[in-house]
LUMDREN-986796 format. One record per atom (N, C-alpha, C): residue number from 1; atom name; x, y, z. Coordinates in steps of 0.02 Angstrom, whole numbers. Layout:
// LUMDREN-986796
PT    n  atom       x       y       z
PT  NUM    CA       X       Y       Z
...
This chain:
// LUMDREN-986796
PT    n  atom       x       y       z
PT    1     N    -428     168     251
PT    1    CA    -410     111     211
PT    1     C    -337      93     226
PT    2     N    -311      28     217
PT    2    CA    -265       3     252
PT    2     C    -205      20     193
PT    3     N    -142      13     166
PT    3    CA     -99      24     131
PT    3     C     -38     -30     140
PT    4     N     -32     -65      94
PT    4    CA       6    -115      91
PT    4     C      94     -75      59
PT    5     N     102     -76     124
PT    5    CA     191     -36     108
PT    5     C     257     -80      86
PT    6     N     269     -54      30
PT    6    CA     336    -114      12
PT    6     C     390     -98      27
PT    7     N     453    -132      10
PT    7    CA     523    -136      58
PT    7     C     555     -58      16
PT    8     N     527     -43     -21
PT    8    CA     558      16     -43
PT    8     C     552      75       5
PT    9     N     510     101      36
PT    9    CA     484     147      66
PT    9     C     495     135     122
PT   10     N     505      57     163
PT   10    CA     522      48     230
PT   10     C     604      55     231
PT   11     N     643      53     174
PT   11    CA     692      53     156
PT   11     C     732     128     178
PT   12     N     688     191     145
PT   12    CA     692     236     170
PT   12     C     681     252     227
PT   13     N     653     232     254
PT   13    CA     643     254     327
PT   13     C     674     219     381
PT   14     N     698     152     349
PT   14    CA     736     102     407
PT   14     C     801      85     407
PT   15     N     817      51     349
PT   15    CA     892      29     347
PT   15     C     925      79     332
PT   16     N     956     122     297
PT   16    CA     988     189     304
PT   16     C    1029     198     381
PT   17     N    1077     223     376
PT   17    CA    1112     264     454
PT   17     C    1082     311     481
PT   18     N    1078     351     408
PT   18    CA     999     417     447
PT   18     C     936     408     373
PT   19     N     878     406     418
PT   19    CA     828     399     371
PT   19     C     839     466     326
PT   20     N     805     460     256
PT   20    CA     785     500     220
PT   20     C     723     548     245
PT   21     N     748     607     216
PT   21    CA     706     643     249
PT   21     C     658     695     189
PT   22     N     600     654     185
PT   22    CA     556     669     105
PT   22     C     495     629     117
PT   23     N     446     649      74
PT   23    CA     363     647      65
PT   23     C     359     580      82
PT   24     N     410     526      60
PT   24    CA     404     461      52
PT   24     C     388     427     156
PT   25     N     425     473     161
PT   25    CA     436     436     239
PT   25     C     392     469     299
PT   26     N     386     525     278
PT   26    CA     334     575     311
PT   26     C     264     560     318
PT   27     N     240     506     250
PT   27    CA     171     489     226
PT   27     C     183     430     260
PT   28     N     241     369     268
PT   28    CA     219     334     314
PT   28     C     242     322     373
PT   29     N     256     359     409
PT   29    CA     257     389     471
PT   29     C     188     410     499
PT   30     N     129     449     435
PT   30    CA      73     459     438
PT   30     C      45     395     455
PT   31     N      55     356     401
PT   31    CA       6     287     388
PT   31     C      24     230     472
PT   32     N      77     259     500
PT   32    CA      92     219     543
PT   32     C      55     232     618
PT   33     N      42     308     618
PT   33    CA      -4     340     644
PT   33     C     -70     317     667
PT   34     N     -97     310     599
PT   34    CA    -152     313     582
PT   34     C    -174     235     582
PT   35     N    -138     181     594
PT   35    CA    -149     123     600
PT   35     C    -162      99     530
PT   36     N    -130     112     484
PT   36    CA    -145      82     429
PT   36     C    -115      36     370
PT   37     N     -30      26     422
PT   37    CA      13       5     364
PT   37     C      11     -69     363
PT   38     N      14    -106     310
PT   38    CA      -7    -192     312
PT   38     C      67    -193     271
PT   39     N      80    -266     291
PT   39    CA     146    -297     292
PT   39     C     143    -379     247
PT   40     N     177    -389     222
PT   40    CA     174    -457     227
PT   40     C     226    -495     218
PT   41     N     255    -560     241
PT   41    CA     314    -586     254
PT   41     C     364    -561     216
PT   42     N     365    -566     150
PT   42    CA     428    -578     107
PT   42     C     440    -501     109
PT   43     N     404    -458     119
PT   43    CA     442    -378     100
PT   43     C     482    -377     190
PT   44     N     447    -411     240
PT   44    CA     489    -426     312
PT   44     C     563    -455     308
PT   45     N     555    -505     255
PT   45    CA     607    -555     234
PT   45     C     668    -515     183
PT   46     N     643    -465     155
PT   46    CA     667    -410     102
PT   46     C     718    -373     155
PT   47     N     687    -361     196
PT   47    CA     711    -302     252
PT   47     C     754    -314     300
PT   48     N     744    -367     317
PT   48    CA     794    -421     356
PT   48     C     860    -435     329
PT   49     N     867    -459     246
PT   49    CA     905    -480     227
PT   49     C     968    -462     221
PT   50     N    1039    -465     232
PT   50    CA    1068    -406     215
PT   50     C    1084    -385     282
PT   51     N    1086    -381     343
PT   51    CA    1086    -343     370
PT   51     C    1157    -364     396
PT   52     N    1190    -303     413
PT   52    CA    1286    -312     413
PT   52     C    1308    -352     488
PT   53     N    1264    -320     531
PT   53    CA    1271    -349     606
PT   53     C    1176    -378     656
PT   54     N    1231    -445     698
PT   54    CA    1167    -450     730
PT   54     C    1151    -397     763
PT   55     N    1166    -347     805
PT   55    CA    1126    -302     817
PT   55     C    1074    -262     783
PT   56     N    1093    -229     745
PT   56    CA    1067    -212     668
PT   56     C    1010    -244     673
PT   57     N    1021    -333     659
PT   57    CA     967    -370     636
PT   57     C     904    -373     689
PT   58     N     918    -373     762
PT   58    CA     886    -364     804
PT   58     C     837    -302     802
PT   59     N     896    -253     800
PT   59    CA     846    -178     821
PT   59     C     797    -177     742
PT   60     N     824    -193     709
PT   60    CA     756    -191     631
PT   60     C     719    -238     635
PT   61     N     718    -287     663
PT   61    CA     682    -358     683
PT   61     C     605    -324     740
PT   62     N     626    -297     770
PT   62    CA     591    -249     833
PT   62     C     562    -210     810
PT   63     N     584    -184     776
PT   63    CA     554    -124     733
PT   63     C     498    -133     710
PT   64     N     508    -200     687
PT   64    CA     465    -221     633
PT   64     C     398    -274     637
PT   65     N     407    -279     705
PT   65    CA     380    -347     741
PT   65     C     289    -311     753
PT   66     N     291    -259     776
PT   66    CA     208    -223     773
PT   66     C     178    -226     725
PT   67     N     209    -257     670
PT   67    CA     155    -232     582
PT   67     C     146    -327     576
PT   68     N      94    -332     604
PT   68    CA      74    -410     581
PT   68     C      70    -398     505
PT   69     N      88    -481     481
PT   69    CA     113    -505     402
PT   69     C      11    -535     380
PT   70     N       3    -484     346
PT   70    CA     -57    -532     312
PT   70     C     -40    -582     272
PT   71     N     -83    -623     283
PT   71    CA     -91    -685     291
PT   71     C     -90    -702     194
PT   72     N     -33    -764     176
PT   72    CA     -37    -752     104
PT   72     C     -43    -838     100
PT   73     N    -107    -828      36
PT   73    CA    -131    -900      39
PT   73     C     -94    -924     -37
PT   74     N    -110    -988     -60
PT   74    CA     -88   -1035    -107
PT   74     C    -121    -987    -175
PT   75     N    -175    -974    -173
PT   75    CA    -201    -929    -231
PT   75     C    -159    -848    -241
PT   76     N    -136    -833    -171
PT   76    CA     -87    -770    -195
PT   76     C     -41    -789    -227
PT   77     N       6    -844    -238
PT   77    CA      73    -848    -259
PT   77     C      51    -863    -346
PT   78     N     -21    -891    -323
PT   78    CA     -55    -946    -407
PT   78     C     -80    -858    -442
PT   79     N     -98    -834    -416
PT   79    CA    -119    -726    -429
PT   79     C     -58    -730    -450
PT   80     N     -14    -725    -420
PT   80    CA      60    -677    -425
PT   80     C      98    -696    -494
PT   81     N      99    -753    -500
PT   81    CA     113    -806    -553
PT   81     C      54    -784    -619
PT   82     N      14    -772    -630
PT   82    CA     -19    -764    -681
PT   82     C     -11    -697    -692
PT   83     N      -5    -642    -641
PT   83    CA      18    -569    -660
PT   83     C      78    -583    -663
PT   84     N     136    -601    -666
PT   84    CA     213    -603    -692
PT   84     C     194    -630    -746
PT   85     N     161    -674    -772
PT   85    CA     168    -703    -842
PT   85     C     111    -643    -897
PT   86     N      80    -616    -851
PT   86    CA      31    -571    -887
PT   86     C      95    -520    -918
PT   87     N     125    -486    -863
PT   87    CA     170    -424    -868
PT   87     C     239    -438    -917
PT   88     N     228    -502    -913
PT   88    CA     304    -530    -954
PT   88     C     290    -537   -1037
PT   89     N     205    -550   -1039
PT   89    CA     205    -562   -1119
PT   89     C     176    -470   -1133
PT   90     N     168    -433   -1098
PT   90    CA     199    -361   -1130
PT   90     C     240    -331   -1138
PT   91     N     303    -365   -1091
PT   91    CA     371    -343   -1110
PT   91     C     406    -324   -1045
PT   92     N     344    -329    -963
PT   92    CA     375    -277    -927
PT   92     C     396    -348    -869
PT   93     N     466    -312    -835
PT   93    CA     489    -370    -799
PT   93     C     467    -362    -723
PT   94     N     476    -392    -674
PT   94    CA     471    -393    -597
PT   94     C     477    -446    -563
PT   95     N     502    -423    -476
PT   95    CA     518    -490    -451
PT   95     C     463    -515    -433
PT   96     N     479    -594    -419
PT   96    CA     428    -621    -387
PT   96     C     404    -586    -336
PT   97     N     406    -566    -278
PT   97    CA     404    -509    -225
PT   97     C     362    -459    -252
PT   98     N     377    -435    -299
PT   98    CA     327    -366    -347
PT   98     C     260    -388    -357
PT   99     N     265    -458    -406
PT   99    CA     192    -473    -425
PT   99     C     162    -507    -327
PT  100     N     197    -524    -311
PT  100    CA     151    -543    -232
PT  100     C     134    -503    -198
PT  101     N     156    -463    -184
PT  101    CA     126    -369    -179
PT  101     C      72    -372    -210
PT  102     N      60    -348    -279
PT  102    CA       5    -336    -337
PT  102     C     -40    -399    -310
PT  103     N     -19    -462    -313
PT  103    CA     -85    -531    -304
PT  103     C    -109    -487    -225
PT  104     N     -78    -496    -186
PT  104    CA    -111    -470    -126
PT  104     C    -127    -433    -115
PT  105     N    -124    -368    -136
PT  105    CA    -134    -317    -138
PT  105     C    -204    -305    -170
PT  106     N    -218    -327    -235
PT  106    CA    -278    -353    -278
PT  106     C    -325    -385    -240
PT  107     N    -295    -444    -193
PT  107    CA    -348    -471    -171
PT  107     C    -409    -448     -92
PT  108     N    -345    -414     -84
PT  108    CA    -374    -349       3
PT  108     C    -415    -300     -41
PT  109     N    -388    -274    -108
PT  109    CA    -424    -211    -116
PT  109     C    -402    -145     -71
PT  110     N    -315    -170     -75
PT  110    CA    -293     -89     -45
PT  110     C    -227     -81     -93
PT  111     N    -228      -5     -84
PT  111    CA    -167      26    -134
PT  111     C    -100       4     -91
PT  112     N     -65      16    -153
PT  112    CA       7     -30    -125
PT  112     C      68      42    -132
PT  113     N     110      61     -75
PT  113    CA     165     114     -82
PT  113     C     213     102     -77
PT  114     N     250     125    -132
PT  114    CA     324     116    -144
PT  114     C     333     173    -208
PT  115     N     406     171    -188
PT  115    CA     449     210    -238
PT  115     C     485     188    -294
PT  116     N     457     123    -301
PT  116    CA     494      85    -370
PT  116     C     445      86    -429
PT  117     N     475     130    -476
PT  117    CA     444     128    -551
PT  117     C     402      96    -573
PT  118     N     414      12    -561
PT  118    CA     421     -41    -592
PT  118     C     323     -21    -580
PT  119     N     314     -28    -528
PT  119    CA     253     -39    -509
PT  119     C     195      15    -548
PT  120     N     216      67    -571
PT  120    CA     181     113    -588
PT  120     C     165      95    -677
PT  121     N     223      40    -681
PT  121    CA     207     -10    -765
PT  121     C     160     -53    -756
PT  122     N     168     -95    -707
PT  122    CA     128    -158    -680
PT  122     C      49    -126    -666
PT  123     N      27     -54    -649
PT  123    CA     -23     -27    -650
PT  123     C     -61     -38    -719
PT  124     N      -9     -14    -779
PT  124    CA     -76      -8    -836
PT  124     C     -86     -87    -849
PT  125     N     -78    -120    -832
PT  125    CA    -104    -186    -849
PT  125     C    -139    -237    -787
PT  126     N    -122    -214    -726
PT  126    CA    -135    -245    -667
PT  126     C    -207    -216    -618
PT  127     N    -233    -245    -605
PT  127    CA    -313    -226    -564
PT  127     C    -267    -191    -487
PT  128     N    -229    -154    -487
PT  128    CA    -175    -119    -430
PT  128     C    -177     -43    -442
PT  129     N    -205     -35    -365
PT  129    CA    -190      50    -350
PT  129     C    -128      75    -308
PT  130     N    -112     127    -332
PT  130    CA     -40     172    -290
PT  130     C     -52     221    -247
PT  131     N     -33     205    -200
PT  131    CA     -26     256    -138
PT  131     C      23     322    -143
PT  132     N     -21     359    -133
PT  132    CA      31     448    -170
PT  132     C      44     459    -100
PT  133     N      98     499     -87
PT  133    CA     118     537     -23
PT  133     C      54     598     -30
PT  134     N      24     615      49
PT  134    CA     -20     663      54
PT  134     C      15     734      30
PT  135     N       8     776      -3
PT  135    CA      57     834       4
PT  135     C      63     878      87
């Protein structure tokens, strides 16, 4: 099954001087292996952003260029938009970026990995599964 990886976890393993070295990066290092990690623009656009030098921007640009961006239609953003307003009248916040994860993620029917909290709130109310590091 394919695993939709967010900028948190590529975070660890990419932008850093020296990657982190823990379950987080190990599992997708696995998933990268194994042909399974799915991408999609804005967590590309997440990863990009920021970056101090064009070199930098290049060699993470490269890096990053093998993980084709699934494809995000007019109904993911219209998804994403009704889970932010879902999650907002229970109290819980996220970026736009978060709920487009969750819409797309929902709509493939694959678990989504990252290391941000936020998402593990957006679970009890969201049709979204989490990707655990293998032990």
């Amino acid at each position: 099954m394919k695993v939709l990886v967010d900028t948190s976890v590529w975070s660890l393993a990419l932008r850093r001087n020296l990657p982190a070295d823990g379950p987080e990066v190990s599992e997708l290092i696995e998933l990268i292996r194994e042909t399974r990690v799915q991408m999609i623009g804005p967590v590309r656009q997440e990863l990009l952003s920021g970056v101090k030098s064009q070199a930098q921007f290049h060699k993470l640009r490269n890096h990053l260029r093998p993980f084709l961006d699934l494809e995000l239609t007019t109904r993911d953003y219209e998804h994403a938009a009704e889970l932010f307003n879902l999650c907002r009248s229970k109290g819980i916040q996220g970026s736009n970026t978060d709920f487009l994860i969750c819409a797309t993620a929902a709509r493939h029917k694959i678990p989504i990995f990252t290391t941000d909290g936020d998402f593990s709130l957006f679970q009890t109310h969201l049709p979204i599964t989490l990707h655990r590091p293998r032990s």
